[in-house]
N, C-alpha and C positions, 0 to 999 in steps of 0.2 A: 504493500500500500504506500510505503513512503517513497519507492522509488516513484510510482506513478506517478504519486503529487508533486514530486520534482522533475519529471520529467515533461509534466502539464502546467510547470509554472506557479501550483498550488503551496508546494512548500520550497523557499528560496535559501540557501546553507548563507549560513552568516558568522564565521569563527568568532569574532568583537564579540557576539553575546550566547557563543555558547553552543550555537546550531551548525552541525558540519552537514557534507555530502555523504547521501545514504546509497549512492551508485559505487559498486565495487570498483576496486581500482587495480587492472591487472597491468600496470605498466610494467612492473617488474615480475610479472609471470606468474605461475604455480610454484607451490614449492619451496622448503625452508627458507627465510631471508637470508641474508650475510649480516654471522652476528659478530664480525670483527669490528665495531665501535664500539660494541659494551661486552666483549667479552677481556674477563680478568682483566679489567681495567679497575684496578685497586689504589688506593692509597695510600700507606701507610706513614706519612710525613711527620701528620700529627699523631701519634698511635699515645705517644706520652705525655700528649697537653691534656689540660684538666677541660677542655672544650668537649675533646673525644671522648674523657671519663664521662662526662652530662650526658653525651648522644648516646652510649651504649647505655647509659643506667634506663634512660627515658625507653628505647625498643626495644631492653630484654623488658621490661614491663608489659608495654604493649604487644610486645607477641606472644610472650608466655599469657597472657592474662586473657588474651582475645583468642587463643587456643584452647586454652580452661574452658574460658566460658560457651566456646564451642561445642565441645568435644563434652561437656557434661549436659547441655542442652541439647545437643542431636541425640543423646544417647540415653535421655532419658523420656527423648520422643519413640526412640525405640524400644524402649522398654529393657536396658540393658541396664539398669546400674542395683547392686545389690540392695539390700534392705537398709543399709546406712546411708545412701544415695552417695557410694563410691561407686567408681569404675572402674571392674575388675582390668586386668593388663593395662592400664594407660600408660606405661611407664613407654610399650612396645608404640604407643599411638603419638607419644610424645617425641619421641626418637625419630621415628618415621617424618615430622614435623621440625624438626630440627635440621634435620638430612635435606630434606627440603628448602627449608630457607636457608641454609647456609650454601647450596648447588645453588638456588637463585640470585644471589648477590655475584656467586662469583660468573654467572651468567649475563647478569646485568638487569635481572627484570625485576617486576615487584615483587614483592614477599611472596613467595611461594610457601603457605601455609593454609591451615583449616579452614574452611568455609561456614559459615552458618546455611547457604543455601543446600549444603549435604543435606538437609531437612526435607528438601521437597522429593530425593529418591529417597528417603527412610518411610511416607510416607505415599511412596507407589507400594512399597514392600517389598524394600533394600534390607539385607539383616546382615550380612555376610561380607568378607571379603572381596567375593566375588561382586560385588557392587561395584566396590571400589576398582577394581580391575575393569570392567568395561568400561568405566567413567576414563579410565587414564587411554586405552584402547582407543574410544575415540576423542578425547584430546588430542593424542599422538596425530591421528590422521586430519583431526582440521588444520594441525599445520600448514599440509600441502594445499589447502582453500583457502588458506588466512583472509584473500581480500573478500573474500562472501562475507566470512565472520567476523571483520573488523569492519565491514560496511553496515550491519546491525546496530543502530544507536539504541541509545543508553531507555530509550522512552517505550522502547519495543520489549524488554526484557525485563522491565517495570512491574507491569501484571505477578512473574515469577515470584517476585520478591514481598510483593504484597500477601500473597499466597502464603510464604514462608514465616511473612508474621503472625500471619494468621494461627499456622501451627504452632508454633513456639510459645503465643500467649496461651496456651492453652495450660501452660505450665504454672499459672497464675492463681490456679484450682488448689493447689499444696499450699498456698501461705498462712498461714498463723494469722490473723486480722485482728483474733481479740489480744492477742498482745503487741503492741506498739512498738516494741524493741524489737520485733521480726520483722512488721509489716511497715515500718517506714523506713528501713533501709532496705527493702522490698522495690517500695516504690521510687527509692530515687533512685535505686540504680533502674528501675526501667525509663524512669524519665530522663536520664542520663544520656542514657543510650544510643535514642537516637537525636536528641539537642544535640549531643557531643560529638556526634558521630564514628562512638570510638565503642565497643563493646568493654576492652579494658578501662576506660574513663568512669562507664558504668559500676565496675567492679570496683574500682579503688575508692568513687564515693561512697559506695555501698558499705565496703568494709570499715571505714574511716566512720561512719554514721552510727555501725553497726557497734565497734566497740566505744566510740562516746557517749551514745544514749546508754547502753549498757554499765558503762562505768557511773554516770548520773544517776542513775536509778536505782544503784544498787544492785541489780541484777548479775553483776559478772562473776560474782564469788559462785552464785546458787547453777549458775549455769555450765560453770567449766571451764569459760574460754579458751581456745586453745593459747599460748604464749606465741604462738607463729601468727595469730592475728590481731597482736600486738606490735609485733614487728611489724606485719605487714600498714597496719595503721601508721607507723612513724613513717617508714619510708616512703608509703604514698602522701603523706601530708609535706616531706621532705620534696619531695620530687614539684608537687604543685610551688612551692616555697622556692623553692632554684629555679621555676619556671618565669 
């Protein structure tokens, strides 16, 4: 449909605010690009200035946190997380995730990591590995079509994602409401979420909310808190603090 409309004049690409061309663009062919401009094109000048400390402390956060909050949310769309709401092997899902983004960096591209849209095959009735394998199966081969699937704008692909929240809020049924030290650090990190647009953004106000009403209240002795989400509260308030 979009090509039509721009090929009838009806939608006009305009980059200044945002609107490109939705006509594929085979001027360079079929077929992997040439990634010698961002391949192992590395840094390391700065590896010992306290600038570089800031950037790694700020995306191990963001990725370990927006990997978390993935990977316990698709997985407890599928109904895989034990009676404690852990997940069993994540140690093996983690690693895999890590292998990953760090092959992406030295490739050049964006974080090659977890997705929350894993949700919308968990919810064809995805359960298995074997999911994940035809998902990469055909990754591998849109390569050689890149210009079809990089002619797909952002507005087409929309609907998916909508879909996806729809799923995930469904997780919203488990909260605690009558007690207040669950359910409002509940809610900001959903409302985090997407304002911030960072799934980790979510999780750090949440935990940050989560042990300060808790410690006001009184509530943290009766409850247990772990000492790791305590740390976790300094350093996330640390990191907003240096930001």
């Amino acid at each position: 449909m979009g090509i039509i409309c721009e090929l009838t004049g009806f939608y006009v690409p305009d980059p200044a605010i945002g609107t490109y061309s939705v006509l594929p663009d085979f001027s360079q062919g079929f077929g992997i690009q040439d990634m010698s401009p961002t391949f192992m094109k590395l840094d390391f000048s700065k590896v010992f200035s306290l600038e570089f400390g800031t950037v790694v402390f700020a995306f191990l956060f963001v990725d370990m946190f927006d990997t978390l909050g993935t990977l316990i949310g698709v997985a407890q769309k599928a109904d895989m997380l034990d009676k404690e709401g852990k997940l069993p092997h994540i140690r093996g899902a983690l690693l895999a995730d890590a292998v990953g983004t760090c092959a992406g960096a030295m490739f050049g591209t964006s974080t090659t990591t977890t997705f929350v849209e894993s949700a919308s095959g968990v919810a064809a009735g995805g359960r298995t590995g074997l999911t994940a394998v035809v998902a990469g199966i055909l990754f591998g081969l849109s390569l050689f079509l890149a210009p079809i699937f990089l002619a797909i704008p952002s507005f087409a692909t929309a609907p998916a994602l909508v879909a996806v929240g729809f799923l995930m809020i469904t997780s919203i049924l488990q909260v605690n409401f009558s007690d207040y030290t669950e359910a409002v650090p509940c809610y900001i990190c959903m409302i985090a979420m997407p304002f911030m647009y960072s799934i980790s953004e979510g999780i750090a106000l949440g935990v940050i909310s989560y042990v300060v009403l808790n410690l006001l209240t009184g509530e943290a002795k009766r409850k247990k808190i772990s000492p790791i989400m305590y740390v976790l509260a300094v350093l996330f308030s640390l990191k907003y603090f240096m930001i």
